[in-house]
N, C-alpha and C positions, 0 to 999 in steps of 0.2 A: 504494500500500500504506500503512494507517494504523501510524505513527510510534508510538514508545514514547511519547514526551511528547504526540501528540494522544490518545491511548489517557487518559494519566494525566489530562488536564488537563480534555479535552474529553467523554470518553465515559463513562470509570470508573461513574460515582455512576449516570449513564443506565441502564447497562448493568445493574448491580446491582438498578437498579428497576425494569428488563423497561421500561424507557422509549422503546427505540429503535427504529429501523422494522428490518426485514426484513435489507435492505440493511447497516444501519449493526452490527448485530448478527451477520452474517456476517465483515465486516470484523473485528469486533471479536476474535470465538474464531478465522477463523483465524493471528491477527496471536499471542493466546493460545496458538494449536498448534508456534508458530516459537521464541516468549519466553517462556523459565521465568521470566527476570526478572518481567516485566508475571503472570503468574500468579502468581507471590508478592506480588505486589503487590497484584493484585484479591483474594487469599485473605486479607491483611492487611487489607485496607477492609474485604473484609465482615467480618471478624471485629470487628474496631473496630466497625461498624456495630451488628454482635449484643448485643456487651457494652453498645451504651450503650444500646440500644434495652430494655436491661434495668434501665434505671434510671431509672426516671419523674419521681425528687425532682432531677434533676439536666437539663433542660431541653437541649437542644444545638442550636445556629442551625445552617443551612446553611453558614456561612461559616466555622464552627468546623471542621465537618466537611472543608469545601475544606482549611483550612490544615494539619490533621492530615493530607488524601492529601498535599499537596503536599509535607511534612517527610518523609510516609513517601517519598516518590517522590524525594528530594533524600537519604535515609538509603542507599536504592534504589542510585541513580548514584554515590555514595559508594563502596559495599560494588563496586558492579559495576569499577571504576574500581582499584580493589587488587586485583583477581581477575586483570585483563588485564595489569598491571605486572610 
């Protein structure tokens, strides 16, 4: 079964771009239908993804985009982490 953090690290940005096979894209929603976490989390990428895809003067590398999931997915474990205590 795909892991929160293989979800976050490994699939996220994939899966957003319809980039994954068959397989890995089963995996993913129903790892999605178990994890409100990881769905807030994918509904946070792509929103991030929308806003900036709205701003053309403002350029964004791929590696930008990793370290924002990775903050959110670290903001994520945080929040989830006070909820269980």
């Amino acid at each position: 079964m795909l892991t929160c953090r293989e979800l976050v690290q490994t699939r996220a940005s994939d899966y957003l771009d319809s980039q994954l096979n068959w397989r890995q894209r089963a995996s993913v929603r129903f790892h999605l239908l178990i994890c409100d976490h990881c769905r807030r989390f994918i509904r946070q990428l792509d929103l991030v993804r929308r806003v900036l895809a709205r701003e053309p003067e403002a350029p964004v590398s791929e590696a930008e985009l990793k370290a924002l999931a990775e903050r959110l997915h670290r903001q994520h474990q945080q929040q989830a982490g006070h909820r269980h205590k």
